[in-house]
C-alpha positions in Angstrom: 0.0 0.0 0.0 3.0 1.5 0.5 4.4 1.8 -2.6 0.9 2.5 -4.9 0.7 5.5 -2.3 4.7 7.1 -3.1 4.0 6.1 -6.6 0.6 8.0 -6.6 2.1 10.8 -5.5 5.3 11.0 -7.6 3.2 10.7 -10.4 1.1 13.2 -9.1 4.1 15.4 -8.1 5.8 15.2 -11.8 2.9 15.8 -14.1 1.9 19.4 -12.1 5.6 20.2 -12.5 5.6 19.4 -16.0 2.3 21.4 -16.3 3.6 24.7 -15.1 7.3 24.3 -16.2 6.5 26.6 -19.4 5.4 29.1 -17.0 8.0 28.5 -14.2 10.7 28.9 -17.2 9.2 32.2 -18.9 10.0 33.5 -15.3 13.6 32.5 -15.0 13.7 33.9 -18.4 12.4 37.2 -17.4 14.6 37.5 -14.7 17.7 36.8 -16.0 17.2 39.9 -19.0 16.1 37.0 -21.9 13.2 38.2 -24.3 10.1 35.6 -24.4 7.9 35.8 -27.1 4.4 35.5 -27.3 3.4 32.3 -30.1 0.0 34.0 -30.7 -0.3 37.8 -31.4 -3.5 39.8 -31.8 -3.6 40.3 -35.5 -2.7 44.2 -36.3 -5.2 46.3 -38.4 -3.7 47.5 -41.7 -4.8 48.6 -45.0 -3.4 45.3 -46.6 -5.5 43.3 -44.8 -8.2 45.2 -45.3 -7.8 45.5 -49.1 -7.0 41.4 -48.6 -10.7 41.2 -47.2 -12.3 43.3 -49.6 -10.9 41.6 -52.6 -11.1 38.0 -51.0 -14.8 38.3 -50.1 -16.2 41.0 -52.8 -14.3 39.7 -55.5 -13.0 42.9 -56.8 -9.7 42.9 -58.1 -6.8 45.1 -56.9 -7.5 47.9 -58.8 -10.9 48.1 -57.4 -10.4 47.0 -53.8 -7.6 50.3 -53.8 -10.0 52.7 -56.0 -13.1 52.0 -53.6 -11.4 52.0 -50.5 -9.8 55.3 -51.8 -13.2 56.7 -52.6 -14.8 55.7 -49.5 -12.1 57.5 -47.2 -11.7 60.3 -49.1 -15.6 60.5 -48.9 -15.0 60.0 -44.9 -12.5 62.6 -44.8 -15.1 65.1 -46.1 -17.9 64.1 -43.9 -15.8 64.0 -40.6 -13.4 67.1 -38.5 -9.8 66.4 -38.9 -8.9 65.5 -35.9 -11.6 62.3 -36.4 -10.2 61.6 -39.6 -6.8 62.0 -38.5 -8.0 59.4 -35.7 -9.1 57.2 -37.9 -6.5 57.0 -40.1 -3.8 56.6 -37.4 -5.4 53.4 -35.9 -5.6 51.5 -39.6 -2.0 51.9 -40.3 -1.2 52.6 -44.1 -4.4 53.9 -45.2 -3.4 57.4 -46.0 -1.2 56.1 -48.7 -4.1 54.9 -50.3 -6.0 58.3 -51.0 -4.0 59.5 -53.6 -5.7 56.3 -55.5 -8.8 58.1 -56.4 -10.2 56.8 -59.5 -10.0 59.5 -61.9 -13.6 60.2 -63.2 -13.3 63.3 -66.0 -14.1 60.9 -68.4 -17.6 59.4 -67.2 -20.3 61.3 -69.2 -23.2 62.4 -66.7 -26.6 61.7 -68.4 -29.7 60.1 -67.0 -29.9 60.3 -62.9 -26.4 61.1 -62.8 -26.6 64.0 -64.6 -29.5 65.1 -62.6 -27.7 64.5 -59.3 -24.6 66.4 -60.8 -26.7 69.4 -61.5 -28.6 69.6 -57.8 -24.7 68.4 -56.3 -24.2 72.8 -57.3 -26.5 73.4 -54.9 -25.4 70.8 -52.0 -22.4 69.7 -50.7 -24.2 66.6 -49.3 -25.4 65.6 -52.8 -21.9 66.3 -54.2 -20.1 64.2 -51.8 -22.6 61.3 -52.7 -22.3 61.7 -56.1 -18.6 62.0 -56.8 -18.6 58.7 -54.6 -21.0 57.3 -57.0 -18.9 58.2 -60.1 -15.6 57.3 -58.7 -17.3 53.6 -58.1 -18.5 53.8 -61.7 -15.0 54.9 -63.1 -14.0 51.5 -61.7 -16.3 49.6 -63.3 -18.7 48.8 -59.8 -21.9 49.4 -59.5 -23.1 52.1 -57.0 -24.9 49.2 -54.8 -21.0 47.9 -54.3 -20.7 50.9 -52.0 -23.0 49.6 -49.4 -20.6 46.4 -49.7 -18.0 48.2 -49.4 -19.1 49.5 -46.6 -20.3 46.3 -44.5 -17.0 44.5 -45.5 -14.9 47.1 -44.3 -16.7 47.4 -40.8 -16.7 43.4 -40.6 -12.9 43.5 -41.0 -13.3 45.9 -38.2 -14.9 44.1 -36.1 -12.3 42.7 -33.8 -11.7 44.3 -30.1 -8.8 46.7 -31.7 -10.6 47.7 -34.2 -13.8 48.5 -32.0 -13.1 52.4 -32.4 -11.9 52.3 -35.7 -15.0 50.9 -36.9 -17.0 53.5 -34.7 -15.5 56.2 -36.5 -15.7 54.8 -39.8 -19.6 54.3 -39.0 -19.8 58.0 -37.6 -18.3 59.0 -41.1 -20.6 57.3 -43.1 -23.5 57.8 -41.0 -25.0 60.8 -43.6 -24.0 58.3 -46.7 -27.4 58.2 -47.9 -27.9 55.9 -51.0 
């Protein structure tokens, strides 16, 4: 009885040592000045993956994903202060580099609705802001309902606990977007 009862507890003794030895050695580690590095890492908001997510899941190419998101900020960064924009911008690291990728729309004629909105768009800054967002999807070859899409992806990809405030400002930008 004896022995079942020393083996018992060696048993018992080595696998709860083994158990917290990774921890027990991460704090030798720490003590004596060596670096430990964490395996799994929150994963870090940029515009790459969110032009990775738009094109993945709205199956836009390149081109596209970089025009729209382009369009959309630039739209954001007429609707918001710029401290807000300047906010937002700073917590999705890269995206400013992206605004100089308007799609160039002098070419698009403006007939039909869009001719109509261009005309009131003198009268409304509103309008205006809508509508160049409209033509600048069109000068990419997407319809206007890909905005809304747009839209939805890019607050999904923002829907992680760091990007939390991100996606609230992005939402507070877009929140007179009225298509």
């Amino acid at each position: 009885m004896k022995k079942i009862t020393l083996i018992c507890f060696t048993l018992g003794l080595s696998l709860s040592a083994n158990v917290h030895a990774e921890g027990w050695l991460d704090s030798i580690k720490s003590a004596l000045g060596f670096e430990t590095t964490s395996t799994e890492q929150a994963p870090q908001l940029s515009a790459e993956g969110l032009l990775s997510s738009l094109t993945s899941n709205l199956g836009v190419n390149s081109e596209q994903a970089e025009g729209g998101l382009a369009s959309l900020f630039n739209y954001a960064k007429n609707n918001v202060s710029s401290d807000t924009f300047s906010s937002l911008t700073s917590q999705i690291p890269g995206i400013d580099g992206y605004l100089s990728k308007l799609p160039d729309t002098s070419n698009l004629k403006q007939d039909g609705i869009s001719g109509l909105l261009e005309q009131a768009a003198q009268y409304s800054d509103s309008l205006k802001s809508i509508n160049e967002l409209k033509s600048q999807f069109e000068a990419l070859g997407l319809d206007t309902d890909m905005i809304l899409k747009y839209v939805s992806q890019m607050q999904a990809y923002l829907d992680t606990e760091e990007g939390q405030n991100a996606k609230q400002l992005l939402t507070q930008s877009f929140s007179s977007l009225s298509l």
